[in-house]
ROFI-591453 format. One record per residue: residue number from 1; residue in three letters; z, y, x of N, C-alpha, C in turn. Coordinates in pm, whole numbers, plus 50000, padded with zeros to 5 digits. Example, Ala and Ser with C-alpha at 12.3 -4.5 7.8 and 13.67 -1.06 7.14 Angstrom:
// residues 2
<node 1,ALA,<50780,49431,51319>,<50780,49550,51230>,<50780,49670,51320>>
<node 2,SER,<50708,49775,51285>,<50714,49894,51367>,<50787,50003,51290>>
This chain:
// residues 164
<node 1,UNK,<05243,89972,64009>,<05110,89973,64064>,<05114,89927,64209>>
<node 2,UNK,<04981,89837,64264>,<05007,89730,64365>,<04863,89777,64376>>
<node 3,UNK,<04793,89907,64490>,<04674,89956,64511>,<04635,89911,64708>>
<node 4,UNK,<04570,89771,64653>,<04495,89804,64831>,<04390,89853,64872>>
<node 5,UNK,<04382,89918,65029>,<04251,89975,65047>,<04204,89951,65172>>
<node 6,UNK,<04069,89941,65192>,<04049,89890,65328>,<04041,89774,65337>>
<node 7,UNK,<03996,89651,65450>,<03998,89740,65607>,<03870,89845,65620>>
<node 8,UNK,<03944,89932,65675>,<03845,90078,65710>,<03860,90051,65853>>
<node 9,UNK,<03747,90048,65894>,<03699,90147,66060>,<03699,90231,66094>>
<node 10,UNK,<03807,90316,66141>,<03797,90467,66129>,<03850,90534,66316>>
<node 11,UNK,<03806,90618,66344>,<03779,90671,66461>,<03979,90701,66518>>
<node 12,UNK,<03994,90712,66643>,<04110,90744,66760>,<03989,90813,66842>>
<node 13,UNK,<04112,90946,66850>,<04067,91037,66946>,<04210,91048,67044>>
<node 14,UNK,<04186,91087,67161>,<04283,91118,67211>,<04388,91020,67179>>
<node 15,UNK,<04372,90921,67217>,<04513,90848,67141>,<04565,90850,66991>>
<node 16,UNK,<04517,90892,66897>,<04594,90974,66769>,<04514,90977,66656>>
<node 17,UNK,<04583,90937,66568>,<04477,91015,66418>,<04577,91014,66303>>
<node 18,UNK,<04532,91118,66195>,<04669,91168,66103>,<04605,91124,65994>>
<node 19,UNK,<04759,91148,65922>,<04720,91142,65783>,<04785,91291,65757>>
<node 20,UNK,<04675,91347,65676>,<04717,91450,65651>,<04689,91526,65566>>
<node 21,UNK,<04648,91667,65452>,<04559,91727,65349>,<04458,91699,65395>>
<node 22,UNK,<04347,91681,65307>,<04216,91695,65253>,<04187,91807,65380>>
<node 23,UNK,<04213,91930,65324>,<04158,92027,65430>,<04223,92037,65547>>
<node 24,UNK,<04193,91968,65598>,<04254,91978,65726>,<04223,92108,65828>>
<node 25,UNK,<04181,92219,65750>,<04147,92359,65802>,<04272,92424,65789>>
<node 26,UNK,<04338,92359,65684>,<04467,92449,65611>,<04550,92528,65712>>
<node 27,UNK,<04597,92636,65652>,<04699,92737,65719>,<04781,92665,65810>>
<node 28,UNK,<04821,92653,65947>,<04968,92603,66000>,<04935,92454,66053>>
<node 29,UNK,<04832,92408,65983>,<04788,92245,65974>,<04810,92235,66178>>
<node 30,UNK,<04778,92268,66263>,<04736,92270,66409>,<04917,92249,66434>>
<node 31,UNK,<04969,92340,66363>,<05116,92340,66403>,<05175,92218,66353>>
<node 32,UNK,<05167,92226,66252>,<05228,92046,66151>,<05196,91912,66248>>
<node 33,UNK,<05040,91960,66312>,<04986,91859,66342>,<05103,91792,66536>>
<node 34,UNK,<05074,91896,66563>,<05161,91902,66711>,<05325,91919,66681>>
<node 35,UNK,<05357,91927,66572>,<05538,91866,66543>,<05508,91723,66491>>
<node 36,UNK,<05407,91689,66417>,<05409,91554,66420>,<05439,91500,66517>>
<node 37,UNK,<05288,91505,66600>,<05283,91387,66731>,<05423,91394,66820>>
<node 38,UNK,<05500,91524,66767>,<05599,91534,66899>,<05713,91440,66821>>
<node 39,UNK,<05702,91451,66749>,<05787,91309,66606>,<05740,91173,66665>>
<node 40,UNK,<05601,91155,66671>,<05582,91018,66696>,<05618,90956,66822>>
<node 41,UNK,<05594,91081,66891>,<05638,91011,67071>,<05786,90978,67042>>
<node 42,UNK,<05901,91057,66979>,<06037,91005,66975>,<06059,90972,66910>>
<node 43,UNK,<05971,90888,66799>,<06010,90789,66711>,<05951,90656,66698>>
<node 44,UNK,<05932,90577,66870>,<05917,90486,66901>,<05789,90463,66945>>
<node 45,UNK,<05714,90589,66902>,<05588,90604,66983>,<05476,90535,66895>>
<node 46,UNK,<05495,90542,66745>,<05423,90467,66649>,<05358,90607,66570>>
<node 47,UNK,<05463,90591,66470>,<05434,90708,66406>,<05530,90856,66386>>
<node 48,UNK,<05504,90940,66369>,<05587,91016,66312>,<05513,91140,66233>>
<node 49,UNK,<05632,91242,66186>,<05548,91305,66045>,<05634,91458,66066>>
<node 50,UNK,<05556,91578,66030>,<05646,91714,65969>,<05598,91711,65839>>
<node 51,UNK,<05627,91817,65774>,<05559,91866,65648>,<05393,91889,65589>>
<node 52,UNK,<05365,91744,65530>,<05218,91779,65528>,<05138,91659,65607>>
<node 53,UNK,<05213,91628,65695>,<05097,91564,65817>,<05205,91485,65864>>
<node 54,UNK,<05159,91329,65921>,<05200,91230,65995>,<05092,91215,66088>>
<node 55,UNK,<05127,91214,66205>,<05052,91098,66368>,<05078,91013,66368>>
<node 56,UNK,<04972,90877,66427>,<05012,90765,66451>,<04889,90794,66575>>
<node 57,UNK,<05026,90701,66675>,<05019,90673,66825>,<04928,90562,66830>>
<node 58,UNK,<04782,90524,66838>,<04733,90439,66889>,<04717,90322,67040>>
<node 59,UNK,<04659,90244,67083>,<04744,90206,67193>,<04566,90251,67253>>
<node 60,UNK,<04438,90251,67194>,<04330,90316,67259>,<04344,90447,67303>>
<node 61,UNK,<04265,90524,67395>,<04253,90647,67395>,<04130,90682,67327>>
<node 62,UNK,<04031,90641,67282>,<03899,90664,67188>,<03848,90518,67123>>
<node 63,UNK,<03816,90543,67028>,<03744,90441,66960>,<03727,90376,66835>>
<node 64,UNK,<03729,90277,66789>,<03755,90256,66636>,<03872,90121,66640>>
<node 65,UNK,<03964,90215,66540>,<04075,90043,66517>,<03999,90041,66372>>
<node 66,UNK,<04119,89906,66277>,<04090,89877,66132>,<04255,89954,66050>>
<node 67,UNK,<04200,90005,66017>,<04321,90065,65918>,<04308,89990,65777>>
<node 68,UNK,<04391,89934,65735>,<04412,89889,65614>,<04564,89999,65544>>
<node 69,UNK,<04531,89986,65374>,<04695,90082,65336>,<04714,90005,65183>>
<node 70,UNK,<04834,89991,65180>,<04871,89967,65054>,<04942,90069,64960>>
<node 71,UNK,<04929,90112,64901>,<04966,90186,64806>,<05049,90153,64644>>
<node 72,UNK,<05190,90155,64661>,<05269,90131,64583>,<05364,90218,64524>>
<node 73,UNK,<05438,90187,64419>,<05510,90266,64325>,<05681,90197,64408>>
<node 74,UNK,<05683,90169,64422>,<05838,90113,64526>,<05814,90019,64635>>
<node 75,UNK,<05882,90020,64673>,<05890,89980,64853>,<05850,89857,64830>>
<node 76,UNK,<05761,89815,64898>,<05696,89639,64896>,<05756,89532,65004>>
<node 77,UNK,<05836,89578,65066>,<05896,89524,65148>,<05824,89511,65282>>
<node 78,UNK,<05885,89466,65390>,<05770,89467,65533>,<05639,89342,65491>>
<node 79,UNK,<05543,89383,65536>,<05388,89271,65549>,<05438,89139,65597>>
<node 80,UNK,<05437,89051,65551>,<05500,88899,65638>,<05407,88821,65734>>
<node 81,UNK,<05234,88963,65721>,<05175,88900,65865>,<05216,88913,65966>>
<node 82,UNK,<05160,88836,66094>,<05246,88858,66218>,<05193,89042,66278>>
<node 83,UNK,<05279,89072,66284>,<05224,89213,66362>,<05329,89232,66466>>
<node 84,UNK,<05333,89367,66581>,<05356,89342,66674>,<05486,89465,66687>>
<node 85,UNK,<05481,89525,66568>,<05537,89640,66571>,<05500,89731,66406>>
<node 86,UNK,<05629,89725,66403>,<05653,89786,66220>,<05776,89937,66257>>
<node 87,UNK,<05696,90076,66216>,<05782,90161,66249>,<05761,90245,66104>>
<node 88,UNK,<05929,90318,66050>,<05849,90401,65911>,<05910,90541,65943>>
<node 89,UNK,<05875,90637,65827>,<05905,90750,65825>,<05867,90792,65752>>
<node 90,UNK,<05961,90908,65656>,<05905,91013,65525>,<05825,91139,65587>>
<node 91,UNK,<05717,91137,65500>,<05636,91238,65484>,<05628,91313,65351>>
<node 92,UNK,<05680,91442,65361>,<05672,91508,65230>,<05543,91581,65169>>
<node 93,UNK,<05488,91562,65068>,<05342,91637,65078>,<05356,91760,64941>>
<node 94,UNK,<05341,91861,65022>,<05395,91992,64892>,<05240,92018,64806>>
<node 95,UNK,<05132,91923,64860>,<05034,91976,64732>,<04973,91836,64676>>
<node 96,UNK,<05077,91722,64708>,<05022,91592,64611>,<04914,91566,64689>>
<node 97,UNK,<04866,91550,64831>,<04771,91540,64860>,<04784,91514,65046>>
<node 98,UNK,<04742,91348,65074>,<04691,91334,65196>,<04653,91190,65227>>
<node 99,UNK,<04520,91185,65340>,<04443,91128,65342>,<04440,91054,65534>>
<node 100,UNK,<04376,90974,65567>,<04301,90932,65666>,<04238,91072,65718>>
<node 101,UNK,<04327,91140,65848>,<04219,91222,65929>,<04195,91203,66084>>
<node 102,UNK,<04068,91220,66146>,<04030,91218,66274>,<04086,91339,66332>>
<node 103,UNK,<04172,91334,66448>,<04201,91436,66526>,<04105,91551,66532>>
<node 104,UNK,<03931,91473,66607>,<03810,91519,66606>,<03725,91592,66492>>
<node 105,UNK,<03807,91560,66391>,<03737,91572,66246>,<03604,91508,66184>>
<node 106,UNK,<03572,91505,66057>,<03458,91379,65988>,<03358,91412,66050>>
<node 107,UNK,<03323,91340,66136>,<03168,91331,66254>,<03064,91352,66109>>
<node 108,UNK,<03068,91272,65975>,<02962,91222,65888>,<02902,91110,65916>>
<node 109,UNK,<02914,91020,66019>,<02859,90930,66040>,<03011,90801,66049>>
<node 110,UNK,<03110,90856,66030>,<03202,90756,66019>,<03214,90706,65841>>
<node 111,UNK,<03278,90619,65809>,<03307,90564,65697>,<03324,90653,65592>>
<node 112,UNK,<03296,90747,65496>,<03363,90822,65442>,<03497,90792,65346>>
<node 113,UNK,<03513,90687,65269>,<03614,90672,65196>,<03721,90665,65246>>
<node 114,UNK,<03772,90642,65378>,<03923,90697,65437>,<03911,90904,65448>>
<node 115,UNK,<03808,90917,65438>,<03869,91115,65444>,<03881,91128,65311>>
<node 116,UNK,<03802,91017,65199>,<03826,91076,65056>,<03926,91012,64995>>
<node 117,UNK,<03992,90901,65009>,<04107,90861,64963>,<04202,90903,64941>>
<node 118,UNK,<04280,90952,64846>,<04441,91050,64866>,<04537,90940,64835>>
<node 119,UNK,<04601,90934,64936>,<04668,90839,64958>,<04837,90902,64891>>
<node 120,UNK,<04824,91013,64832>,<04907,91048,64757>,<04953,91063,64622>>
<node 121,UNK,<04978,90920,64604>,<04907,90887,64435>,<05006,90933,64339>>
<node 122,UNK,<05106,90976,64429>,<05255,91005,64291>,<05226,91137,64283>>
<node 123,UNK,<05144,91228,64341>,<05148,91410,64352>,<05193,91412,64439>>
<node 124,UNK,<05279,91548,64409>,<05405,91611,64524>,<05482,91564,64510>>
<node 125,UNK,<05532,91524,64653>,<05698,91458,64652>,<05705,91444,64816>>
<node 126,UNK,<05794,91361,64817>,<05817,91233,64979>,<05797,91134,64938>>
<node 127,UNK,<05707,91116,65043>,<05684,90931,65029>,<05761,90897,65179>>
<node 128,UNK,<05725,90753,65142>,<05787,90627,65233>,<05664,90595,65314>>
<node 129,UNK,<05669,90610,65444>,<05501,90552,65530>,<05594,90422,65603>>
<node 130,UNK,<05538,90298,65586>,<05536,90214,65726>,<05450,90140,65778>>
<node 131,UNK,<05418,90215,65874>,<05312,90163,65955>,<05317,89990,66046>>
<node 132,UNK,<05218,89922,66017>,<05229,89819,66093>,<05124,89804,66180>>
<node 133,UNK,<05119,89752,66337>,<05064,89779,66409>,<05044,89602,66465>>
<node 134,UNK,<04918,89622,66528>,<04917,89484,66577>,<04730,89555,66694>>
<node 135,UNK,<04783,89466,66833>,<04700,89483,66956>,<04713,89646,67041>>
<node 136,UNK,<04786,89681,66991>,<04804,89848,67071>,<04803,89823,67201>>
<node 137,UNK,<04859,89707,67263>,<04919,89700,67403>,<04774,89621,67482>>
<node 138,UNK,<04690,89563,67407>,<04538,89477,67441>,<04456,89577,67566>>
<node 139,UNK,<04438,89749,67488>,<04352,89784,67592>,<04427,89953,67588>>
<node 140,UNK,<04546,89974,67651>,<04646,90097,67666>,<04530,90195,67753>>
<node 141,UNK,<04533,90312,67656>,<04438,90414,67711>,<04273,90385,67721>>
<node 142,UNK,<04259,90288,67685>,<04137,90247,67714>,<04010,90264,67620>>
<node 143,UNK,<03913,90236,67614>,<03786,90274,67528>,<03739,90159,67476>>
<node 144,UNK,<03788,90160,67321>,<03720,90039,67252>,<03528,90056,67139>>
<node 145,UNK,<03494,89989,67328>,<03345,90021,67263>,<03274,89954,67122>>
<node 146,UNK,<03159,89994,67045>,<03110,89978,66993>,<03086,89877,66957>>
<node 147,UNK,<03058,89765,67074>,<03009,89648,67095>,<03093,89503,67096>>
<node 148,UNK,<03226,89571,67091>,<03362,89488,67144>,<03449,89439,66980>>
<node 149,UNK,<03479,89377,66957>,<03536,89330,66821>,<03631,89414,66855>>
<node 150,UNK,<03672,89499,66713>,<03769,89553,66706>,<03922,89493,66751>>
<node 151,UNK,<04020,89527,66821>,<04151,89457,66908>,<04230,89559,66796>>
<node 152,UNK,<04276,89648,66743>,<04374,89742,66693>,<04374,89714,66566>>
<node 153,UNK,<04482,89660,66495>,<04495,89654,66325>,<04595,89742,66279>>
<node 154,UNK,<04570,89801,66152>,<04699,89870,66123>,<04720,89834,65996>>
<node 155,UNK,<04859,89842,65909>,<04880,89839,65766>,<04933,89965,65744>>
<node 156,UNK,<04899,90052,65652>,<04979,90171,65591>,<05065,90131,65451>>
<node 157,UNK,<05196,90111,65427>,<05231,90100,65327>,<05294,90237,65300>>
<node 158,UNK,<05272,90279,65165>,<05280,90431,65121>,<05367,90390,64927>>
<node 159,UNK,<05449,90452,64946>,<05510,90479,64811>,<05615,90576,64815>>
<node 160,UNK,<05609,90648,64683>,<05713,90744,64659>,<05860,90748,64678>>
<node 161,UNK,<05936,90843,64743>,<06059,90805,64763>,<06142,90841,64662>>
<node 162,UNK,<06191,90770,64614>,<06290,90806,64506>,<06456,90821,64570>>
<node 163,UNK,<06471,90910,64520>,<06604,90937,64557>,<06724,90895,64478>>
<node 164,UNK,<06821,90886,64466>,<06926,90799,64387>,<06980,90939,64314>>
């Protein structure tokens, strides 16, 4: 299976937005969420992941990038578009389940099909995330308004890790 989704417009807060459960109310989720990001800063400052939840380091401090994700049954190899920066990392998900989340959480007025997507199509397991990044460095910290063509692209490639 060869599942694409997107491009989605979906909100950066604070620099950051996860993928993570559905409920992002869940028990511990605040904690998962802050061992992530502390993953992503030392893992090249892209992405990184604990149990449950991955951060990815945006190069805005607020605004909307395009998230695109592919969703596969084995590793698809890296995107052969030009991007600027390709970083990966396993994320294990113990309830078969995680999605596109806003730091800020679903305003309702953003896109809904990135909070409803489960981007966890094998169940429970570890998957494989690699994130590809392209314009992070265009406007560092900065506010990509409303009005401004989106500068931030991302690819999510997501498939199950199989172990030997």
């Amino acid at each position: 299976m060869t599942r694409p989704l997107g491009p989605w417009p979906v909100r950066v807060d604070e620099g950051q937005f996860y993928i993570a459960p559905e409920d992002n109310h869940a028990k511990g989720l605040d904690k998962r969420m802050e061992r992530a990001l502390d993953h992503a800063y030392k893992n090249a400052g892209l992405i990184g992941s604990s149990k449950d939840t991955a951060c990815v380091l945006a190069g805005i401090n607020c605004g909307t990038i395009m998230l695109s994700v592919l969703q596969t049954d084995t590793d698809p190899g890296p995107d052969p578009a030009p991007w600027d920066e390709t970083e990966e990392t396993d994320l294990t998900s113990s309830t078969g389940d995680f999605r596109y989340n806003a730091l800020m959480g679903n305003t309702g007025e953003d896109p809904q099909e990135p909070y409803e997507t489960n981007l966890a199509h094998a169940g429970p397991g570890t998957y494989r995330l690699r994130l590809h990044a392209r314009g992070r460095d265009i406007n560092p910290d900065g506010v990509q308004d409303d009005d401004e063509p989106i500068a931030e692209h991302y690819l999510l490639q997501v498939w199950p890790k199989h172990t030997p």
